[in-house]
C-alpha positions in Angstrom: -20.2 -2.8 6.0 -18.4 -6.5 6.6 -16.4 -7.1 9.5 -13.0 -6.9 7.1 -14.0 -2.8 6.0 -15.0 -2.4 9.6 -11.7 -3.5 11.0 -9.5 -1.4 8.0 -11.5 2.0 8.8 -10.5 1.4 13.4 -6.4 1.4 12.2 -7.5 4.6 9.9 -6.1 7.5 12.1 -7.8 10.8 11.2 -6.6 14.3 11.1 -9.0 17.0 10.6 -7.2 19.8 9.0 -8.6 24.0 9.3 -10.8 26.3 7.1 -12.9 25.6 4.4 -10.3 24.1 1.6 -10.0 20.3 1.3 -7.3 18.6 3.2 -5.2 18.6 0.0 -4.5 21.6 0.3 -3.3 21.7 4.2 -0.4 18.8 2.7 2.2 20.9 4.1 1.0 20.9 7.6 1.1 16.7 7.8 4.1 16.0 6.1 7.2 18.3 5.5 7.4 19.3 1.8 11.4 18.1 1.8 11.0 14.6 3.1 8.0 13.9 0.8 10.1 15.7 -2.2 13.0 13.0 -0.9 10.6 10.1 -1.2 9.6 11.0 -4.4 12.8 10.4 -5.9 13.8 8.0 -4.1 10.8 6.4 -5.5 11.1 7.5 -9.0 14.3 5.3 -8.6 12.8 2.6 -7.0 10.3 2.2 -9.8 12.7 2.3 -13.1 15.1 -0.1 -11.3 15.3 -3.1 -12.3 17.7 -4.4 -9.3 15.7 -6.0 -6.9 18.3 -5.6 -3.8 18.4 -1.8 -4.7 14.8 -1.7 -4.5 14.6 -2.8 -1.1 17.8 -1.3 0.4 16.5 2.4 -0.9 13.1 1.8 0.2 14.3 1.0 4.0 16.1 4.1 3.6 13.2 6.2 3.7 11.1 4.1 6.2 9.5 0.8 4.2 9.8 -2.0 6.2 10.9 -4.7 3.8 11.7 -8.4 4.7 14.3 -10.7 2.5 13.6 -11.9 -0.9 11.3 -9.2 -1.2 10.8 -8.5 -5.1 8.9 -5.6 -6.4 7.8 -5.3 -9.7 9.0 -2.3 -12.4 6.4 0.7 -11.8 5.4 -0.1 -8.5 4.6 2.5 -6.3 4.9 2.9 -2.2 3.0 5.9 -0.9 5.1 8.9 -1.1 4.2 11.1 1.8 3.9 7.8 4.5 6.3 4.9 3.4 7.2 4.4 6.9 3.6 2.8 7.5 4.3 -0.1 5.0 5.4 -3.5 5.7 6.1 -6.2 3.0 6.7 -9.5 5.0 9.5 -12.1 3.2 9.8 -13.1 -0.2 6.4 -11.1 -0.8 5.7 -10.0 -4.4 4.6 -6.7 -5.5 3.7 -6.8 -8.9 4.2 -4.2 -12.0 2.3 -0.8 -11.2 1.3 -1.8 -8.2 0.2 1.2 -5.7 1.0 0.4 -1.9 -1.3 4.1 -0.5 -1.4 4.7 3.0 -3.1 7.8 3.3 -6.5 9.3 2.1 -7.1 13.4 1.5 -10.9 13.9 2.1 -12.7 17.3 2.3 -12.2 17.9 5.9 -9.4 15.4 7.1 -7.0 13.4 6.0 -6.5 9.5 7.0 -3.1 7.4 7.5 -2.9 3.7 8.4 -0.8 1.2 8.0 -0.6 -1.3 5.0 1.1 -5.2 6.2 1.5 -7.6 3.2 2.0 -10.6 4.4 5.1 -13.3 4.2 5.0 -15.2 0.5 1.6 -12.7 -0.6 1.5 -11.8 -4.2 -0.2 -8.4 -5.6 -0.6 -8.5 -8.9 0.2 -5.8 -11.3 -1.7 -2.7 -11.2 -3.8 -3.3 -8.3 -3.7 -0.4 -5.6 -3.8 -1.6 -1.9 -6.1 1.0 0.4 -5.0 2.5 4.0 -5.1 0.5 6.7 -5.1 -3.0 4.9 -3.6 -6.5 6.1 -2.8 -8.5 3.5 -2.7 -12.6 5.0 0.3 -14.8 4.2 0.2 -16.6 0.7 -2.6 -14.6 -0.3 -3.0 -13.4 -4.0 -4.1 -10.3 -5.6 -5.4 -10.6 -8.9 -3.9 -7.8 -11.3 -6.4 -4.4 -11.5 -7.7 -5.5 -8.2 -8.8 -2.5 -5.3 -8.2 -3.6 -2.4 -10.6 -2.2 0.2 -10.6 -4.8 2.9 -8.1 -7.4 4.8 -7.1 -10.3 2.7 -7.1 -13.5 5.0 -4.4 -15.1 4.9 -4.0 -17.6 1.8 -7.1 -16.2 -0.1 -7.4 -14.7 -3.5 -9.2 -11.9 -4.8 -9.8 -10.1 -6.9 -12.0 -7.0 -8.5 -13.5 -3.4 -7.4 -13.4 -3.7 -5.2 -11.4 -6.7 -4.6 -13.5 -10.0 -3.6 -12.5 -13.1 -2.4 -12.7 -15.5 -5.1 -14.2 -19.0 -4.7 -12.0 -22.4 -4.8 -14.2 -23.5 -8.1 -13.3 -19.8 -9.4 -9.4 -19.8 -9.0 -8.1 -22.9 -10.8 
């Protein structure tokens, strides 16, 4: 495991959960069935909006942290139950379909972390950005990327899972 997977899965907080179901099924105990019901539509919204400034002010309602000039794509997609653990630096770009997922249900736990994007980064569209990433100022996603590790800041990559793409590659 690199040093960038090995520094995503130390911000991973875990959360065993009880009996012999997977942690699915426990959803209720970690999160409260009204607020994630709340960020769902609120989210719904978010992603058939097409005002940018909408966007953003609904999504600080329910806990994003979203910097100016932030634009975010049609269809993309904050995590529902933890929205509060995001944080899209300025004028960021989050591309069409894009999924922002800060949690993880496993058999016997679930995991939360925090996902940063970085001031002027760009995800492209459908790529799905994993639990605990940093995404680096200025760096790029490439669409249908998975992003599984921390994006230094100005790289670009791209792939499943996402790799950092050479300087002879991106041109």
């Amino acid at each position: 495991m690199s040093d960038d997977t090995t520094r995503r899965h130390e911000r991973i907080a875990h959360h065993t959960t009880p009996g012999g179901l997977n942690s699915l099924q426990y959803w209720t105990n970690a999160r409260s069935p009204l607020r994630v019901a709340i960020h769902y539509l609120v989210i719904w919204l978010v992603r058939i909006n097409p005002s940018l400034r909408l966007k953003s002010w609904l999504l600080r309602k329910i806990g994003v942290t979203v910097g100016r000039g932030v634009s975010w794509g049609l269809e993309s997609t904050p995590d529902v139950f933890w929205p509060d653990l995001i944080t899209v630096e300025d004028h960021a770009i989050i591309g069409y379909d894009a999924t922002i997922l800060c949690h993880e249900f496993l058999q016997d736990e679930y995991r939360t972390g925090e996902v940063v994007i970085g001031e002027r980064a760009m995800i492209g569209a459908g790529a799905i950005i994993l639990p605990g990433v940093e995404i680096g100022a200025n760096a790029q996603v490439a669409a249908n990327s998975l992003v599984t590790r921390d994006v230094p800041p100005g790289a670009t990559v791209a792939g499943v899972p996402a790799t950092e793409m050479s300087s002879e590659t991106v041109e």
